[in-house]
C-alpha positions as CSV (number, residue, x, y, z in Angstrom):
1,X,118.1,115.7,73.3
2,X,119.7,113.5,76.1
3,X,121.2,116.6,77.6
4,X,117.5,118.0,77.8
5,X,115.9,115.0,79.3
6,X,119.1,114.8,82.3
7,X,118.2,118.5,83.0
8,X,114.9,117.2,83.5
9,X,115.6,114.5,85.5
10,X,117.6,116.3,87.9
11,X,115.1,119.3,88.4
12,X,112.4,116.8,89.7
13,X,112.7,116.1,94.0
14,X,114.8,113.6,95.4
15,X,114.6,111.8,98.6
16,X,113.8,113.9,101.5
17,X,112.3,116.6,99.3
18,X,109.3,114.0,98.8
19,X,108.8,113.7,102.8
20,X,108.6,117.3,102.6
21,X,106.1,117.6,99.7
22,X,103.7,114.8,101.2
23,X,103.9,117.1,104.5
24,X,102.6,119.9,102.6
25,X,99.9,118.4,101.0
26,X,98.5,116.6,104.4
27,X,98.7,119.8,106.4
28,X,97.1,121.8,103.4
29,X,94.1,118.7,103.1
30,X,93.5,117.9,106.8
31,X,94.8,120.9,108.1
32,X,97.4,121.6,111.4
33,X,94.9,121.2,114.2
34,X,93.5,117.8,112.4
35,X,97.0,116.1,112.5
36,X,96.7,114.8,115.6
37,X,93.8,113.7,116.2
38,X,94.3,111.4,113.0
39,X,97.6,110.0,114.8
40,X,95.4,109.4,118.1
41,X,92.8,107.6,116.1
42,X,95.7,105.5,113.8
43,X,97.3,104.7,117.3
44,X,94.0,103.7,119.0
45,X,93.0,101.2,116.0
46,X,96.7,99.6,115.7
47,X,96.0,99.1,119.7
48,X,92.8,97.6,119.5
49,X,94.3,95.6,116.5
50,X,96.8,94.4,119.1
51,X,94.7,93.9,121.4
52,X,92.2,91.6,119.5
53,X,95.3,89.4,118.0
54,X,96.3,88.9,121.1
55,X,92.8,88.4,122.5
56,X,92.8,85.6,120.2
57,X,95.8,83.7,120.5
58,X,94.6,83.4,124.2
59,X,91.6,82.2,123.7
60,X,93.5,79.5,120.7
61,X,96.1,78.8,123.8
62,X,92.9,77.8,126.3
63,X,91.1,75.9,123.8
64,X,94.5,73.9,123.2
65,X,95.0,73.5,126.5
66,X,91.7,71.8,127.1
67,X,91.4,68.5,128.1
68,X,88.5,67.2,126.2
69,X,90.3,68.9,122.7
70,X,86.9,69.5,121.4
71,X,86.1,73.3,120.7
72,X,82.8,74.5,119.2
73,X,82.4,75.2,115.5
74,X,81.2,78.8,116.5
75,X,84.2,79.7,118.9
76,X,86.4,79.0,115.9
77,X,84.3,80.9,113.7
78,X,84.3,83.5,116.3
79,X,88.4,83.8,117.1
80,X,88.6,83.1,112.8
81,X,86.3,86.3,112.1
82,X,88.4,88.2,114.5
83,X,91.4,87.7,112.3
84,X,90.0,88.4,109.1
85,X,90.0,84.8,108.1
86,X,87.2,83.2,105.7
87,X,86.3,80.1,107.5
88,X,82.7,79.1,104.9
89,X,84.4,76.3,103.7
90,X,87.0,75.3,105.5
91,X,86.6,72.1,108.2
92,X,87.5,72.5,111.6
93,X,91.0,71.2,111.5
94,X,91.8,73.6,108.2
95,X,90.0,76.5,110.4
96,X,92.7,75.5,113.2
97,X,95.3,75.5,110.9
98,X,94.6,79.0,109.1
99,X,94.1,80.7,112.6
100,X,97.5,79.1,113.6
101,X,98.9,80.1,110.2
102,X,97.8,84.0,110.8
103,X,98.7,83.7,114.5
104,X,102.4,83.2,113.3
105,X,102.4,85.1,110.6
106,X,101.4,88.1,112.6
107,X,103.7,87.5,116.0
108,X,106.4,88.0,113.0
109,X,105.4,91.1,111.9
């Protein structure tokens, strides 16, 4: 029965016979001429992904850099709903710390 089952095993893909098979499938759903125009529109979100994080910790960086130190409940709500953080409850020092928080964590990605 063993010996049945490690036939088994050994007849199903390995490795880079997966890649291949996910290839396959892809080109067969979304077809050869579709392929990159999906790439294009992936590389264009992750840009403007970028682009807005980095948008943000600029904006972070001038209202830091302020003199007076005070920064508008909405401009924090603003930069927070930016980056995907949920700022209902949250005071303005915790929103300043969760947009810090998700600054770092993302410059380390």
């Amino acid at each position: 029965m063993s010996a049945g089952l490690l036939n088994l095993l050994m007849q199903l893909p390995q490795g880079m016979e997966w890649i291949f098979i996910i290839i396959i499938i892809v080109v067969v759903f979304f077809g050869v001429k579709k392929i990159p125009e999906l790439a294009r529109t992936f590389g264009k979100a992750g840009a403007e992904y970028e682009k807005a994080k980095i948008e943000a910790k600029k904006e972070l960086q001038q209202l830091k850099s302020q003199s007076s130190g005070t920064v508008g409940r909405e401009k924090l709500e603003e930069i927070a709903d930016s980056l995907g953080i949920n700022y209902t409850n949250k005071n303005d020092d915790e929103l300043r710390a969760a947009i810090d928080a998700e600054l770092n964590k993302t410059s380390k990605k």
